[in-house]
N, C-alpha and C positions, 0 to 999 in steps of 0.2 A: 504494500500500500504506500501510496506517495500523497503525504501530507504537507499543503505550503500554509505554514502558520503567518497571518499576518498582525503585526502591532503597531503603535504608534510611536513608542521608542524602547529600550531596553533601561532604563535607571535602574538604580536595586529599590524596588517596590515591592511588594506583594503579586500583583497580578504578572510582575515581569517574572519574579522567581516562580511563579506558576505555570509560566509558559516555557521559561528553558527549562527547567525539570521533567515540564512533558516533552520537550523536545528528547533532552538526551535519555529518558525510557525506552521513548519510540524505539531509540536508534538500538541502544543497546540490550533492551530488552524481546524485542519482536523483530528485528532489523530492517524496521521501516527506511522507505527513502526518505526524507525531512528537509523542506527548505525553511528558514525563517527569513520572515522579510518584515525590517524594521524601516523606522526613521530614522537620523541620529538621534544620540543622547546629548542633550546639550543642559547646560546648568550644572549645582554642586549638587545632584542628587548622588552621584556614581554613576558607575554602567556595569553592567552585567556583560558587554559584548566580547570579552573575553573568554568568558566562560561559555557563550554560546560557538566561539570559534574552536573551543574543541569538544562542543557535545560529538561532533559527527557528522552533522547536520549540516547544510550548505548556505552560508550567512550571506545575505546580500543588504544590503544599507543603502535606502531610496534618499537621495537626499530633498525632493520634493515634500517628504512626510515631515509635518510639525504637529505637537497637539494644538497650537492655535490656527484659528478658524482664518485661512487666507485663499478667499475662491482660485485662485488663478491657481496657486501651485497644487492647492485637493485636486482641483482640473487633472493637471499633469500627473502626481501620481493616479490616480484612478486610470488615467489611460496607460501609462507606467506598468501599473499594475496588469491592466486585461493583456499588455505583450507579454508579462511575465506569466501569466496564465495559458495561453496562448502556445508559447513557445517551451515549458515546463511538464504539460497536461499533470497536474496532480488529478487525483483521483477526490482528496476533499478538500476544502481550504475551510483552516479555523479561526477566525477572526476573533481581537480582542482589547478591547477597551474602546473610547466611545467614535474615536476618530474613525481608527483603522476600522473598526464594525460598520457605519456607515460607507466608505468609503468602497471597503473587503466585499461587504455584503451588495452592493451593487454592480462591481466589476464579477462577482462567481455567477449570477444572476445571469449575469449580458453574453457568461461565456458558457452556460449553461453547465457550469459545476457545482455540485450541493457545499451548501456552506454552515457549516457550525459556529457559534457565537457563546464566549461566554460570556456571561453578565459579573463580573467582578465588582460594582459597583454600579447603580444605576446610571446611565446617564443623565436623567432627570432629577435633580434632588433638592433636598435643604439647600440652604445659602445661595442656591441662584437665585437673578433677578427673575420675575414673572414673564419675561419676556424671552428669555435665554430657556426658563424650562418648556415655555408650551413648545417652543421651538423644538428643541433636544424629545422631548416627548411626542412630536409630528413624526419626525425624523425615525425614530425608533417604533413608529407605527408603521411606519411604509417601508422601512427596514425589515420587522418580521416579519409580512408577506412574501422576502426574499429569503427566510432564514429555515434551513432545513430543518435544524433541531439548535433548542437553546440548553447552556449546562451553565445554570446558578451555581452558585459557593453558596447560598444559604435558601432555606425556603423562603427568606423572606422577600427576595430579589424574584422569585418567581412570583410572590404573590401581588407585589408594587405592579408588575410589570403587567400580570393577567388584569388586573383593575383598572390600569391606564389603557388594555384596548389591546392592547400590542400582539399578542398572541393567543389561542387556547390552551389550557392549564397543560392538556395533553403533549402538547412540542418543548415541554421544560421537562427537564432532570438536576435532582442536586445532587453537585460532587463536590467535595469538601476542596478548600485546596493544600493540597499537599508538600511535604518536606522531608525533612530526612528527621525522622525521628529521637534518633539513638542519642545524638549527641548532649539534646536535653533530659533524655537521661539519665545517661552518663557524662558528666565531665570531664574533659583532659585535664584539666587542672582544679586546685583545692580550691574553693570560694577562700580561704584565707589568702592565698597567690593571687588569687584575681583584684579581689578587694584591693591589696597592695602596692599593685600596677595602677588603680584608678586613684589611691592616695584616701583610699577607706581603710574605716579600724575595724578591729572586727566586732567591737560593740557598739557599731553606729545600727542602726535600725533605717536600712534603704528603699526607698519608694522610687519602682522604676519605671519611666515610660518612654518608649519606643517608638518613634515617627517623623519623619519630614519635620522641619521645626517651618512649618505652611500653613497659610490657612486652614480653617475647618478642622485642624488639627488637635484645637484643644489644648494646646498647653496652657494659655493665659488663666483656665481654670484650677489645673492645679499649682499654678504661681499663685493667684489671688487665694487657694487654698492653706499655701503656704506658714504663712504668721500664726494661721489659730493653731496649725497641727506643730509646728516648732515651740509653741508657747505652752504647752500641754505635756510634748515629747520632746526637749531639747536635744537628746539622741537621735532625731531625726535628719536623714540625708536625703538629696533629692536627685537622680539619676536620670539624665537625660541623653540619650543616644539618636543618634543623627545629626543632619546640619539642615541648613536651607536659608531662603532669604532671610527669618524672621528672628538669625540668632542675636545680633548686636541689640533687637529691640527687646527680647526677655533677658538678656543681660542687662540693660539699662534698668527695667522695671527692677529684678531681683537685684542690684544695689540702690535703687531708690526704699526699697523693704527692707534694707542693710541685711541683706540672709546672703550673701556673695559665698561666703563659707559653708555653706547648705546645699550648696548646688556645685555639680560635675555637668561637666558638660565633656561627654566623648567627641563631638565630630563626626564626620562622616567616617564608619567602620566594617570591613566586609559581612555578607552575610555567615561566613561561617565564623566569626566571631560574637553573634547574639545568642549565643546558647550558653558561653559563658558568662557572660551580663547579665543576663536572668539570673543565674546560677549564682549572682555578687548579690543580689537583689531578696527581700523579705515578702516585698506586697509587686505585683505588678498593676498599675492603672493605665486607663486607656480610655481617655475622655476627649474621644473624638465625637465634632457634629455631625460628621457621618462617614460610612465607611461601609464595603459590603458586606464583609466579613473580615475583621482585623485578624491575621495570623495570629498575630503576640497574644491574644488571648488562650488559643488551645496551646502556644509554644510556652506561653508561663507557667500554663497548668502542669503541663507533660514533665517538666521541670523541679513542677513540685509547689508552687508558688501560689498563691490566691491571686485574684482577678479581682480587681475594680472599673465597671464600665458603666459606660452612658447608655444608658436603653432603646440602642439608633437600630437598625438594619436587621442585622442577622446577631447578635452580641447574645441576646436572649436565648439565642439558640446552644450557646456554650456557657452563658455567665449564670449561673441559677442560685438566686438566693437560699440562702438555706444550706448552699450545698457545694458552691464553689466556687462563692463570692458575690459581690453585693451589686447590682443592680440599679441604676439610678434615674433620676429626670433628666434632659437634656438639660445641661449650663447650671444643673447647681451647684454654688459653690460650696454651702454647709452642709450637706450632705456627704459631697466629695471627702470637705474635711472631717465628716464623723466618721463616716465610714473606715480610712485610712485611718482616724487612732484609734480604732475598735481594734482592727486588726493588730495595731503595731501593740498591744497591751495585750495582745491574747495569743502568744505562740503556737498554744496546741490545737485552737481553730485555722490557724494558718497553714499548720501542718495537715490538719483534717480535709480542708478545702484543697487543696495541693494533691493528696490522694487522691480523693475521688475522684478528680481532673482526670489524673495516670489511666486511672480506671476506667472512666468514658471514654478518651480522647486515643487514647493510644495505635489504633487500628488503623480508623477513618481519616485519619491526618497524614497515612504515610503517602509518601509519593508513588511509590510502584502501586497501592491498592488505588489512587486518583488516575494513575496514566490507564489500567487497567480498566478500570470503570469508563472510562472516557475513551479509549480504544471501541471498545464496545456500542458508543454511541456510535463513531467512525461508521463500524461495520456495515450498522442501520441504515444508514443514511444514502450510503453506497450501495447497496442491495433493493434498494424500493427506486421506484420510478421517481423523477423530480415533480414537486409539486409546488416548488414557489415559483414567483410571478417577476416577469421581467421588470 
């Protein structure tokens, strides 16, 4: 089978590490043919295009593809694209994220190849203007008339989606997205080692979170969370891993709250270095305005770690009160901070919640069991007559 995955760029994201993983399974596990066809990677996110250069797979980088909305060059690649379809014949093409699916989904259309879509995050969502979603929300309506089968990360992405119009409940599947399990764990190194390279002690009491320091991301929450939980728990640290445009402005804020001493700030750091991070870490949170499903949630658990999340997307689907971490409104701030010294006061809930994670998450989270599942879809789609609409 000859699958050309297309994306909008490769950063170290979530949906990107979900796409080279499925790339290099293909390859190595089933010995699919595999093209990926990206954008560049541009900005301080990272890139993954390394790692996709030695999945196996046949990396081609459009330089037409941006994620910003610029008619003339979407033009070019989309035609870009149908020669690359054209002159490759894959057998499916799987489109992903909001660009390259728009874009994907109507060059496989025109070339009459069935096209898989995942939904990693809605395209339509929170924090757009009212004008930018109905748009994103039209687009992704006359997109699924082109789309052979869709595969959510969480049910809750299939459910937004069936509601908005977009497709029937029947042409969704959920497949979790996957990783490499093992290393959270097991760690290669002692959280006392780890701790020490960050310039933690080992009885600081670490709250960590994981993400683009972007938009929509959420940190300004547990910044302004900050004061009351340090005031309460002076042991408390505050771990933040990744970069992005918005680091010099929560650095400013967090010495204007004179907590400068409270707060690490990693940087942009490879993906296989966030297993031990977690691994330094007590409480994970993740107080994003939205998201489709946040990795760092099942990867906290799996780890061992309790989960603090905003009650966005698909979060509910892994964050269960009661049982492996607390659950919250979108944007509160007191909440955030009770919750976080609940936890930081109660070890052996921390411990409790952290199990049960292991216990759920362990299986459905691996990569070979998501390429696998998602192969499957492949087979489908390729064996039935085409039914979407040019």
């Amino acid at each position: 089978m000859h699958t050309l995955h297309f994306i909008t760029r490769l950063i170290v994201g979530g949906a990107q590490e979900n796409t080279v993983s499925n790339v290099e399974d293909q390859v190595r596990l089933f010995g699919d043919k595999v093209t990926l066809v990206t954008g560049p990677g541009l900005g301080p996110e990272g890139s993954l295009e390394e790692r996709a250069k030695q999945s196996g797979a046949r990396l081609i980088v459009m330089p037409e593809l941006h994620r910003a909305i610029r008619p003339w060059q979407d033009w070019r690649a989309y035609r870009e694209l149908r020669r690359l379809i054209r002159t490759l014949k894959p057998d499916v093409i799987h489109t992903h994220a909001s660009k390259a699916g728009i874009i994907g989904r109507q060059a496989g259309a025109d070339e009459r190849v069935p096209v898989v879509h995942t939904i990693h995050g809605a395209a339509f969502h929170f924090g757009q203007s009212p004008p930018a979603y109905q748009l994103y929300k039209s687009l992704e309506r006359r997109a699924g008339r082109q789309t052979a089968h869709f595969i959510s990360v969480c049910d809750a992405m299939t459910n937004q989606y069936v509601a908005a119009g977009v497709a029937p409940r029947e042409k969704f599947t959920t497949i979790r997205s996957g990783f490499d399990v093992e290393p959270y764990l097991s760690p290669v190194k002692s959280r006392a080692e780890i701790r020490a390279e960050l310039g933690l002690k080992e009885g600081d009491l670490v709250v960590g979170k994981i993400a683009r320091l972007f938009h929509l991301k959420g940190h300004q929450y547990l910044i302004a969370a900050a004061p009351e939980i340090v005031r309460q728990e002076p042991r408390a640290k505050f771990l933040l891993v990744g970069d992005g445009i918005l680091r010099e402005q929560y650095q400013a804020e967090i010495a204007r709250l004179g907590l400068t001493d409270h707060f690490v700030f990693t940087g942009l750091v490879p993906p296989s270095r966030i297993p031990e991070l977690i691994h330094a870490m007590d409480i994970v949170v993740h107080c994003s305005e939205w998201e489709g499903l946040a990795r760092v949630l099942p990867q906290g658990l799996l780890a061992g770690k309790p989960v603090i999340s905003y009650d966005i997307d698909g979060a509910s689907e892994i964050v269960r009160p009661g049982e492996t971490g607390y659950l919250l409104p979108r944007g509160e701030v007191a909440s955030l901070a009770n919750a976080t010294m609940e936890l930081l006061a109660n070890p052996a809930v921390r411990d409790q919640y952290g199990q049960r994670g292991r216990e759920l998450f362990r299986q459905v989270f691996s990569h070979v069991y998501m390429t696998g599942e998602i192969r499957k879809v492949y087979e489908q789609v390729v064996s039935r007559p085409s039914e979407v609409k040019r």
